[in-house]
C-alpha positions in Angstrom: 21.7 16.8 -57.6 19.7 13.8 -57.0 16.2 14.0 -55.4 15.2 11.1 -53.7 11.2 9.8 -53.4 10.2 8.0 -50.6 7.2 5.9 -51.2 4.7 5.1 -48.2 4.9 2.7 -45.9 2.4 -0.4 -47.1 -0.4 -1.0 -44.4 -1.1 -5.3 -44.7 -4.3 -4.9 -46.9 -2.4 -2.6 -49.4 -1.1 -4.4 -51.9 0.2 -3.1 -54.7 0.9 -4.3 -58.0 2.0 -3.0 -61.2 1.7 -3.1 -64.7 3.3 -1.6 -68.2 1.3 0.7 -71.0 3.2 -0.8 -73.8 1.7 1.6 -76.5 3.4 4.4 -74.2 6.4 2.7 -73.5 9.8 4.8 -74.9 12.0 1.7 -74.4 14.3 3.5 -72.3 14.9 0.8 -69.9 14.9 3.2 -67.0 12.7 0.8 -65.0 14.6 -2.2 -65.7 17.6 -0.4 -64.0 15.7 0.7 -60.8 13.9 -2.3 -60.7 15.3 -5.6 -62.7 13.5 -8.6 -60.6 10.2 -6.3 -61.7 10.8 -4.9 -65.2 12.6 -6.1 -68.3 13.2 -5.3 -71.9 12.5 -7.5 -74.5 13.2 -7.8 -77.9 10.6 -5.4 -79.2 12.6 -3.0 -77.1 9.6 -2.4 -74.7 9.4 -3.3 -71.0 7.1 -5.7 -69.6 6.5 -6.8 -66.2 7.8 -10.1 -65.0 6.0 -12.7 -62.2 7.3 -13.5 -59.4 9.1 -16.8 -60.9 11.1 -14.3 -63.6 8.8 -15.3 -66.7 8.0 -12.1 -68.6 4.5 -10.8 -68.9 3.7 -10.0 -72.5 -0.3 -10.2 -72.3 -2.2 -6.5 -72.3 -2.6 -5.4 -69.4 -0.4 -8.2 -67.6 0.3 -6.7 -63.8 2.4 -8.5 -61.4 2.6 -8.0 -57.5 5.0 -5.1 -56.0 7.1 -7.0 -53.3 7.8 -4.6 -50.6 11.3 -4.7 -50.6 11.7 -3.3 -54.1 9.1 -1.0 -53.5 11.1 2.0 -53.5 12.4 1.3 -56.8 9.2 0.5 -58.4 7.6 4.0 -57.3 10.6 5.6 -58.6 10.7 3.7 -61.8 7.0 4.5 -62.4 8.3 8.4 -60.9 11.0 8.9 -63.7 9.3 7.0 -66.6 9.9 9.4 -69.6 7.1 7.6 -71.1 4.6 7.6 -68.6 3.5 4.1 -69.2 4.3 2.6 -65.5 1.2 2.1 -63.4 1.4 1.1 -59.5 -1.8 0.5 -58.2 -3.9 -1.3 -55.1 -4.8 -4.4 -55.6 -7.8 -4.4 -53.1 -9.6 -1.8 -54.9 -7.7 -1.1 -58.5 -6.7 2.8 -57.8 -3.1 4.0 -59.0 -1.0 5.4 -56.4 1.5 5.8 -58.7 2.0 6.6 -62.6 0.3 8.8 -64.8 -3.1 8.0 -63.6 -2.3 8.7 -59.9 -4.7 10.9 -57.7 
């Protein structure tokens, strides 16, 4: 059975970008399936988020924008994480709408 999450629809001053906890990160890969112009593995076996050129962000705390049309997929990568180290949060004022840290 597959249960399908349907993320909000973006108002234009929301946002939203995204970023990797890579000391929580399983190495699964499950984001860069739902998501590959977002996420991707690298050699370390972690995932990292990638800009919006396709250049791999490895710094700490690197985020990178959520376009809208993969924002579905970035709210259910973050959603079936098994290592609870996706974070999707506003841009305008920094507060996860999505991931572990989520209100």
């Amino acid at each position: 059975m597959t249960v399908q999450h349907e993320a909000p629809t973006q108002g234009a001053g929301d946002a939203l970008e995204v970023w990797i906890d890579q000391d929580l990160c399983t190495g699964d890969g499950i984001c860069a399936q739902y998501a590959p112009e977002v996420f991707e593995l690298d050699i370390d076996g972690l995932a990292y988020v990638k800009s919006a050129d396709d250049q791999l962000l490895q710094d700490t705390g690197a985020t990178t924008p959520v376009p809208l049309p993969l924002l579905q997929d970035v709210v259910d990568s973050a959603k079936e994480c098994p290592g609870d180290c996706i974070h999707v949060r506003r841009v305008s004022d920094r507060v996860e709408v999505y991931g572990p840290d989520a209100e």
